[in-house]
C-alpha positions in Angstrom: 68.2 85.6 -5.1 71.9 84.8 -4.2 72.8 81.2 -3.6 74.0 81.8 -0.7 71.6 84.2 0.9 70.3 82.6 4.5 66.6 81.6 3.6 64.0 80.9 7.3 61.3 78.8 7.1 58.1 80.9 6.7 55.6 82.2 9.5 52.0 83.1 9.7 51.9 86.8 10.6 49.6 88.8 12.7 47.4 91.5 10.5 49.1 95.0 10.5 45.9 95.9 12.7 46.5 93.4 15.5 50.0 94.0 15.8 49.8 97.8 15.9 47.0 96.7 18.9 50.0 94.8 20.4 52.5 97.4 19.8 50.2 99.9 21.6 49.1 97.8 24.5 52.9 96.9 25.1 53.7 98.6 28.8 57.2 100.4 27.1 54.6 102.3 24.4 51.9 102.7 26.0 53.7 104.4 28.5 55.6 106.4 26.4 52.7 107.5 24.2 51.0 109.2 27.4 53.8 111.0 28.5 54.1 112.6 25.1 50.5 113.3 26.3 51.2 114.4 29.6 54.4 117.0 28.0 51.4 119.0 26.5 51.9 122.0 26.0 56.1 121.9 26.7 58.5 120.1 29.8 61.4 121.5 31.0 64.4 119.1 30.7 68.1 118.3 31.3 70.9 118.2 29.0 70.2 114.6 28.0 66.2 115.4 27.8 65.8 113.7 31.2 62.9 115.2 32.8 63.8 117.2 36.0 62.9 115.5 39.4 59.5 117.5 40.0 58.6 116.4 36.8 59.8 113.1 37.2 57.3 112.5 40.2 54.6 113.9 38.7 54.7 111.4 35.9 55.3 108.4 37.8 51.5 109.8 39.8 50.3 110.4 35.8 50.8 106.5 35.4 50.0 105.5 38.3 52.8 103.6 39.6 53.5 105.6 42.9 52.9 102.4 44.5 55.7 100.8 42.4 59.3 100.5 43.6 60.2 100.3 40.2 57.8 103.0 39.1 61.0 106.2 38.1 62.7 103.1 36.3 59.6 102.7 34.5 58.7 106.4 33.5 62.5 107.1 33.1 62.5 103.8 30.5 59.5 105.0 28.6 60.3 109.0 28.1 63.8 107.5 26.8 61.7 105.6 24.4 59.3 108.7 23.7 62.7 110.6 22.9 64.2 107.8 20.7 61.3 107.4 18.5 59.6 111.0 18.1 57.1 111.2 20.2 58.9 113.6 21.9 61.0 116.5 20.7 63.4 118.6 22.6 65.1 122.0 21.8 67.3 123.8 23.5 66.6 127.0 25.7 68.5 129.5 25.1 67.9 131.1 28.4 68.2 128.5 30.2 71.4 127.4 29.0 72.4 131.1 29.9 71.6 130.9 33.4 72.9 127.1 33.3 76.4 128.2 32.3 76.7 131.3 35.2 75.3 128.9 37.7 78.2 126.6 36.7 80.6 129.7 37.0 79.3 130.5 40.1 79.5 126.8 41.4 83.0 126.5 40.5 84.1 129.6 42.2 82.7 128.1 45.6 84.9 127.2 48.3 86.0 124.2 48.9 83.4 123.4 51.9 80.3 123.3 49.2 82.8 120.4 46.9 80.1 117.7 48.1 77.2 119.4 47.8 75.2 118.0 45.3 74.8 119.7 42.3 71.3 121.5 41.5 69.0 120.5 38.5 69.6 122.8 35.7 66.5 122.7 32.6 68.8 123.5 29.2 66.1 122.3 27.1 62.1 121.9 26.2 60.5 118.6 25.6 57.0 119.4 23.5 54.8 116.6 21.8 57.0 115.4 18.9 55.1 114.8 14.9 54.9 111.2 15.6 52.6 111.5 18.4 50.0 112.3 15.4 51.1 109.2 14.1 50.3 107.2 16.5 47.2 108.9 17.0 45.7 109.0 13.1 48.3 107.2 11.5 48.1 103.6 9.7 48.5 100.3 11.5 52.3 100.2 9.8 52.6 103.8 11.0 52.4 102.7 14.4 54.4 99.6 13.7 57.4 101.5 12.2 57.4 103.6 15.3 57.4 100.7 17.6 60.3 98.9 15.7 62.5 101.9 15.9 62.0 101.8 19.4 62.4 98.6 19.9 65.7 99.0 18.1 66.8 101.1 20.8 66.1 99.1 23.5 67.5 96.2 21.8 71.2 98.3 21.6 70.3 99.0 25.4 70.1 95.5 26.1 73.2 94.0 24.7 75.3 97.3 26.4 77.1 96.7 29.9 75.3 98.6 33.0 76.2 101.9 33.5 78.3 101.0 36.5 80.6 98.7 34.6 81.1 101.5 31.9 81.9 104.0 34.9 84.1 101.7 36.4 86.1 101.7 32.8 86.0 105.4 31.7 89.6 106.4 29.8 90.7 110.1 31.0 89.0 111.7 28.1 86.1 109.9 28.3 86.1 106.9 26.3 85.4 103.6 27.0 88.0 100.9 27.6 86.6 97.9 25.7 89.4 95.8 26.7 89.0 96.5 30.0 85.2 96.1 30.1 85.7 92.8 28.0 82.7 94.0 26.2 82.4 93.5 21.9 79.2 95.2 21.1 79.1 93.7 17.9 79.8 89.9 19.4 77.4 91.3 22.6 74.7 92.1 19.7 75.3 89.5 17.6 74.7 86.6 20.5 71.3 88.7 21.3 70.4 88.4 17.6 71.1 84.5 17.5 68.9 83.8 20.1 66.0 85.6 19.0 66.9 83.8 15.6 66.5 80.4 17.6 63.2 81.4 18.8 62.0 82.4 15.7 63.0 79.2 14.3 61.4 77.3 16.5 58.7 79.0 16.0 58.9 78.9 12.2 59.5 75.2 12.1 56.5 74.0 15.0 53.4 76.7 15.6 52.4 74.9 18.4 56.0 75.8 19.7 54.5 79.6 19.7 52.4 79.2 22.4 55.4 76.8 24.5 57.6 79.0 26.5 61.3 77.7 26.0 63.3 77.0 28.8 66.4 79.7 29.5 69.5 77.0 30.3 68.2 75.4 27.2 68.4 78.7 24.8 71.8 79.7 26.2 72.6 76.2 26.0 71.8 76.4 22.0 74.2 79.0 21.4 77.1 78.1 23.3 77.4 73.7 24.0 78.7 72.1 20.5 76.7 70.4 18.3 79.3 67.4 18.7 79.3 67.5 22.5 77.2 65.0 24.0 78.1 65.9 28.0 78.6 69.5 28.5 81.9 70.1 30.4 82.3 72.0 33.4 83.7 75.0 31.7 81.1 74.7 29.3 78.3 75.0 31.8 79.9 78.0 33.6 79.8 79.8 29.9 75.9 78.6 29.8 75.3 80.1 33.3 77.1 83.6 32.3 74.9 83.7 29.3 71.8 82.6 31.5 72.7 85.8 33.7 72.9 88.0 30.8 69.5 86.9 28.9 67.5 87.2 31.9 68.9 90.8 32.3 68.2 91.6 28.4 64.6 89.5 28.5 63.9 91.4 31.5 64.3 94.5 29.3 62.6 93.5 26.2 59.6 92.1 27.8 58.0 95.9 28.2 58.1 95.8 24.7 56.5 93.0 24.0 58.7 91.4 22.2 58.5 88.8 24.3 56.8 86.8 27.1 59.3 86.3 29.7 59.6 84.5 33.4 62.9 85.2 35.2 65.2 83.1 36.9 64.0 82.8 40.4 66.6 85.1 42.8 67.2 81.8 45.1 68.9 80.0 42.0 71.4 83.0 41.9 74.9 82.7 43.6 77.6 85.5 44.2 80.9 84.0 42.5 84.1 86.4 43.0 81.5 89.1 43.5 79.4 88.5 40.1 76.0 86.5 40.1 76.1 83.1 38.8 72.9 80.3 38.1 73.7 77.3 40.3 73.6 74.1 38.8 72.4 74.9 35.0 73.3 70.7 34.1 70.0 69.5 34.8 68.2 72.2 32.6 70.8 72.6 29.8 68.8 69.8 28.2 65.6 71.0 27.9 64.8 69.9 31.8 64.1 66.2 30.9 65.1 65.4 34.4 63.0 68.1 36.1 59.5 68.6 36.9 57.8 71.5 35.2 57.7 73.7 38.3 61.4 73.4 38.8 62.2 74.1 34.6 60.1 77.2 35.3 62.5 78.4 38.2 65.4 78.7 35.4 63.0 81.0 33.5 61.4 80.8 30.4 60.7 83.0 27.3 58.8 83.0 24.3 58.3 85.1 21.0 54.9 86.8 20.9 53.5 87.3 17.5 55.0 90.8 18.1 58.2 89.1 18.4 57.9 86.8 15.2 57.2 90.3 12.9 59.9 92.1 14.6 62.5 89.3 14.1 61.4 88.5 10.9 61.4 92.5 10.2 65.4 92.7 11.1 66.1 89.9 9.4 64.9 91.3 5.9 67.0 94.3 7.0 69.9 92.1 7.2 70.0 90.3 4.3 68.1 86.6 5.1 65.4 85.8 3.2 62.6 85.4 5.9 59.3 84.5 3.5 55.7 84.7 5.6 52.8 82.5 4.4 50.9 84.6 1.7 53.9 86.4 0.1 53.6 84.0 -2.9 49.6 84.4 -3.5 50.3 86.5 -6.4 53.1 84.2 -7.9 52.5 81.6 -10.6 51.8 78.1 -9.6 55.6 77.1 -10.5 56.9 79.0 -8.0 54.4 77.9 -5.4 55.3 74.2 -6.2 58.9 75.1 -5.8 58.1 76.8 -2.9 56.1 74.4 -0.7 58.4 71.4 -1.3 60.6 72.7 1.6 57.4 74.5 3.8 56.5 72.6 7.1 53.3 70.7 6.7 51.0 73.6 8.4 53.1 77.0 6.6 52.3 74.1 3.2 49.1 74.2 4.0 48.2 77.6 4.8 50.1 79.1 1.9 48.4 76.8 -0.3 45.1 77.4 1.3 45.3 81.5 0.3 46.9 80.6 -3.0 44.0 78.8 -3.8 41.8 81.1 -3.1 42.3 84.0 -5.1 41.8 82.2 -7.8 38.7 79.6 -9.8 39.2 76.7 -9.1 39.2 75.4 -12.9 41.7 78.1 -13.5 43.8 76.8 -10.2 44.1 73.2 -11.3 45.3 74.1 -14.6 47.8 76.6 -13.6 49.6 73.7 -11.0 48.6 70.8 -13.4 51.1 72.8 -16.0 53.5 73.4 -13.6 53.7 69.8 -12.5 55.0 68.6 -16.0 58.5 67.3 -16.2 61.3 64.6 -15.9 63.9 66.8 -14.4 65.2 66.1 -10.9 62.6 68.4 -9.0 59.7 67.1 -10.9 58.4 64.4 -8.3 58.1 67.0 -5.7 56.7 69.3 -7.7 53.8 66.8 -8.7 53.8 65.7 -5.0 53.2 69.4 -3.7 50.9 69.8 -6.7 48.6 66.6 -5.8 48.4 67.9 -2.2 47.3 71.4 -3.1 44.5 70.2 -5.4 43.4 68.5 -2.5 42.6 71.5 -1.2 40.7 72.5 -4.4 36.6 72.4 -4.5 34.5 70.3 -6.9 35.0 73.1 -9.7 38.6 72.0 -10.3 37.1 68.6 -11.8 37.0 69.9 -15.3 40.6 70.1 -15.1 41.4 67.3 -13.3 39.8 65.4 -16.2 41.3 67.6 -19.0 44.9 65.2 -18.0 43.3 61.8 -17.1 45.9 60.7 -20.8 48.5 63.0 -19.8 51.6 60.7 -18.8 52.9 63.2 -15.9 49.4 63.6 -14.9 47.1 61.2 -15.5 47.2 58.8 -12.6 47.3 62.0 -10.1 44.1 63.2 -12.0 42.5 59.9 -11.2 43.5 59.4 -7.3 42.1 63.0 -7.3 38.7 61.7 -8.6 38.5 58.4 -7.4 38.9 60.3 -3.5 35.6 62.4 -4.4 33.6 60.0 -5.8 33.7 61.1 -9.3 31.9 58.8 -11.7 33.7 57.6 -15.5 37.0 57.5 -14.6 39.0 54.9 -17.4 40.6 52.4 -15.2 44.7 53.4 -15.6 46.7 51.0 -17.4 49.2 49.0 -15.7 52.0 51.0 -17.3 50.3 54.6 -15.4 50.3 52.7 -12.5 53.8 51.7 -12.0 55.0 55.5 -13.5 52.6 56.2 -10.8 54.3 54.0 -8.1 58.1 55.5 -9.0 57.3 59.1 -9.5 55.4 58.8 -5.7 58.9 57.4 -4.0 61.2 59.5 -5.9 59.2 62.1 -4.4 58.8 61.1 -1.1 63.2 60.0 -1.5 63.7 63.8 -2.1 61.5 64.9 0.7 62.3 62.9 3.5 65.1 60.4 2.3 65.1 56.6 3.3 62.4 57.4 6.3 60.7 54.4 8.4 57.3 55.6 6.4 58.9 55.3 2.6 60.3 51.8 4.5 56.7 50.7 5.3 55.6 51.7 2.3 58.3 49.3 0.0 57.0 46.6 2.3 53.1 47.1 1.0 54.2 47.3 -2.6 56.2 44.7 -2.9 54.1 42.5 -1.0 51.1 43.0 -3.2 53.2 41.8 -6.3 55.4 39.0 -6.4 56.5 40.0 -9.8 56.6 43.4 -8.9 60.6 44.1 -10.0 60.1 42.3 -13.3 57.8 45.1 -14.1 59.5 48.4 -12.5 62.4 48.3 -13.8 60.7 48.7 -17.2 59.1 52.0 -16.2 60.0 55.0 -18.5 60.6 57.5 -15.9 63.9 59.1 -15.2 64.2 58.2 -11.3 63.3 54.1 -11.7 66.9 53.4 -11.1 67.2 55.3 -8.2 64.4 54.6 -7.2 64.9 50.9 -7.3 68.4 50.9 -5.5 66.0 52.4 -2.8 64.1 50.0 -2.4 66.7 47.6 -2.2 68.6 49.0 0.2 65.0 49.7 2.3 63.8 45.9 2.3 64.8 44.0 5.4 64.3 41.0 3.3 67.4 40.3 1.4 66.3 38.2 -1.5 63.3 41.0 -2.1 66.6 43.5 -1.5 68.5 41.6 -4.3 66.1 41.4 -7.0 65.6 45.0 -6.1 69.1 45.6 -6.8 69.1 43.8 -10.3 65.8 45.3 -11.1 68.3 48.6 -10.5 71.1 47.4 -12.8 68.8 45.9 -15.8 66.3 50.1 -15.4 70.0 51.4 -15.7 71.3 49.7 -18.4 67.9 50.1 -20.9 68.3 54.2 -20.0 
C-alpha cells in the first residue's frame, strides 16, 4: 500500500442480505422497481424518456400518492432512477419520431397567433422493462446492491448540481452553461458533498454509538468550512456556514429517498430571504454542536445521520477513490502479524470485533501460537504488538492454555503467559523472577507510551509503581529491554513529585549509558 494513501478507521458492515433489504425498502428504489413493473409490456415516452402526462398520472395512482402534493416529483424522481440504473430501457420509435418531426413542421409554419400555445406531447420513444429488473428480482444480494449504488451515484451528481432554474437563468446562445456566471464548480460542489459524508462516516467509524446519534446540520457545515485554529467564528464565517446549511438541507433532502441517510430538515421558520436567496438565521448558537440549546431547538437546525446503507455506500466510493477504508473482518484470513499490526490503531469496539472473528476461525491452541509468534521482538512496534496480542488472547477460550504455557520461559512472553493464567485460575504457574517482572513493567508503558502518549491513566499508573517500591529506579534502569530509557524519561517527566521525577531521570541517564 502507498505511504501516503488516506487509510479510515474500520466499520462493522451490514450483511450483503440486509443491505440489499435496505436498498429495496428505500422509497427512491422501491419506487422505481414498480414502475419498471407497471411499464409492462412497453410506455410511450418523450425525447428525454420522460413519461407523457397521461402516463404520468397513472403512475402517481399506481403508487398511490394521489393524495400527495409532491406525489409527480416523486414518480418523476424514481422513473429517472429506473432509467439511470436499467430497470428501464428506452428505444426510439421510428414512427413516432416521423410524425414528431411533421408535427414540428407543421407547428412552425403556424401563424403568429398560435406562438403561445403550448406545445403538444410528442412520444419519440418506448420505455419496456430493462434486464436489470431480473436482477433485482432473482439476482444476488450484491446484485441488487450494485444496482442501487449506481443509482445512488446519480442522484448524488443531481445533488451537488444547481436547480434547473439557476442553469436556465445562465444558458450561453448555443446552449452551454456559463459556470462563471452560475458561480458553480462541479468538481469543488461535489467534492464539499463528498467531505461531509466523509465526516459522517468518520464519526461513525471512530464512535458506533455515534450511528444511531443524529448530528446536528450548523455543526456539519460548520466542520467543513470554520478553521481548525478559529476559536469564535467571525461573522463572515457564519454566513459561509449558513449558505452551506441551505445547500445540505436541499442535497439531504434529496438523498434521504435513498436511504442513504436519515435526515430532519431545517424548520421553514428558521429560513430568511436575503437579497432574494434563503438564508438560516442565527447559525452561532448551533455551529458548536448546540451546547447552548435545548434538544428541541438543535433539532429545528436539522439533523442527519448515516444509515448502515450510508456507511457501505461511503465506504464503497471511497475504495473507488483510492482511500483505504478496511471493515471489521477483512483481516480474518490474514496471519496474526498483520492482525497485531492492525488492531494497534483500531478503536477499542472495531479491536474487539475484528479480534473476536479472527479468533474464531481458528483452534484456539493454534490461535495463541500464531499471535504468541507474532508478538516476539525488540523493534519499536513490538510493545504494541505484545499489547494487542495480550488483549486478544483474552478473548481466547480455555483451549489456548497449552500455549499459553508453551512461553511461560520465553523472555518476550513469559510474564504475558502468566497474567493470562493467573486471570483464569490456572494452577502451577512458576512464580516470575524479579527480572520478568520489571521487563514486564517497561514493555507495558512503552506500549501504552505508543498508544496513547503521556495520558492521565499512564500518569496514575507511574504513581502505583513507584509507590509500591521505594527502590524501584535502582532496579529499572537495569532492565534489558530496548525502550527502558525512554521509558524512564517518561516517567520522570509524568511524576508530580520532583525528587521521584529526578531519580527517574538519572535512572534514564545511567539505562542509556549501559545500552
Amino acid at each position: 500500500m502507498p505511504a501516503d494513501r488516506p487509510t479510515m478507521p474500520p466499520v462493522r458492515l451490514h450483511t450483503d442480505a440486509e443491505l440489499a433489504r435496505d436498498a429495496l425498502a428505500a422509497p427512491l428504489l422501491s419506487r422505481a422497481v414498480r414502475l419498471a413493473r407497471w411499464a409492462e409490456p412497453h410506455k410511450r415516452v418523450g425525447a428525454g424518456g420522460e413519461l407523457l402526462a397521461d402516463d404520468l398520472n397513472a403512475a402517481v395512482a399506481h403508487l398511490g400518492l394521489d393524495d400527495d402534493e409532491y406525489g409527480p416529483g416523486h414518480v418523476a424522481d424514481a422513473w429517472q432512477l429506473a432509467l439511470d440504473t436499467g430497470l428501464v430501457e428506452v428505444t426510439e420509435d421510428a414512427d413516432a419520431a416521423d410524425t414528431a418531426g411533421a408535427e414540428g413542421d407543421t407547428a412552425a409554419g403556424a401563424g403568429a397567433a398560435d406562438a403561445d400555445d403550448e406545445p403538444s406531447e410528442v412520444a419519440v420513444g418506448v420505455a419496456t422493462p430493462g434486464e436489470e429488473l431480473r436482477a433485482i428480482t432473482s439476482g444476488s444480494p450484491g446484485d441488487v446492491l450494485d444496482i442501487w449504488l449506481g443509482g445512488l451515484e446519480a442522484v448524488l451528481a443531481d445533488a451537488a448540481a444547481p436547480d434547473l432554474a439557476e442553469i436556465a437563468e445562465h444558458l450561453g446562445e448555443g446552449g452551454e452553461i456559463d459556470l462563471d456566471a452560475l458561480d458553480w464548480n462541479p468538481e469543488e460542489e461535489a467534492d464539499f458533498l463528498d467531505g461531509v459524508l466523509g465526516n459522517l462516516y468518520l464519526l461513525t467509524a471512530l464512535d458506533e454509538s455515534a450511528a444511531e446519534r443524529a448530528v446536528p446540520l450548523p455543526a456539519l457545515a460548520a466542520s467543513m468550512i470554520v478553521p481548525d485554529d478559529m476559536d469564535e467564528p467571525t461573522d463572515d464565517i457564519l454566513e459561509e456556514v449558513s449558505e452551506a446549511m441551505m445547500r445540505l438541507d436541499d442535497q439531504f433532502r434529496m438523498l434521504e429517498p435513498t436511504g442513504i441517510v436519515v435526515y430532519q430538515p431545517v424548520d421553514e421558520a428558521l429560513i430568511e430571504e436575503v437579497d432574494g436567496e434563503g438564508r438560516i438565521a442565527d447559525t452561532g448558537p448551533a455551529t458548536d454542536g448546540g451546547d447552548a440549546l435545548d434538544e428541541e431547538d438543535v433539532a429545528r437546525y436539522g439533523l442527519v445521520r448515516l444509515t448502515p446503507l450510508g456507511v457501505f455506500a461511503v465506504r464503497a466510493r471511497m475504495l473507488d477513490a483510492g482511500i483505504d477504508a478496511p471493515a471489521v473482518g477483512d483481516l480474518t484470513d490474514k496471519g496474526a502479524d498483520v492482525l497485531l499490526d492492525a488492531l494497534v490503531g483500531y478503536p477499542q469496539a472495531a479491536a474487539r470485533a475484528e479480534a473476536e472473528q479472527w479468533l474464531a476461525h481458528r483452534e484456539p491452541a493454534v490461535a495463541a501460537r500464531e499471535l504468541l509468534a507474532a508478538a516476539r521482538g525488540d523493534d519499536d512496534g513490538a510493545p504494541l504488538r505484545r499489547l494487542s496480542c495480550q488483549q486478544t488472547l483474552n478473548l481466547a477460550g480455555a483451549g489456548a492454555e497449552p500455549a499459553l504455557r508453551e512461553v511461560l520461559d520465553d523472555r518476550h512472553l513469559g510474564g504475558l503467559a502468566r497474567v493470562w493464567l493467573a486471570e483464569r485460575g490456572a494452577t502451577e504457574v512458576p512464580e516470575p523472577s524479579e527480572e520478568m517482572v520489571f521487563w514486564l513493567t517497561i514493555d507495558t508503558i512503552a506500549a501504552q507510551l505508543a498508544a496513547d502518549g503521556d495520558s492521565d491513566e499512564l500518569r496514575e499508573l507511574v504513581e502505583v509503581l513507584v509507590g509500591r517500591s521505594e527502590a524501584f529506579f535502582d532496579s529499572a534502569w537495569r532492565v534489558d529491554h530496548p525502550a527502558t530509557a525512554d521509558v524512564l524519561e517518561a516517567m520522570g517527566r509524568l511524576h508530580p513529585d520532583k525528587k521521584t521525577a529526578k531519580d527517574a531521570r538519572k535512572a534514564a541517564f545511567k539505562a542509556r549509558s549501559r545500552r
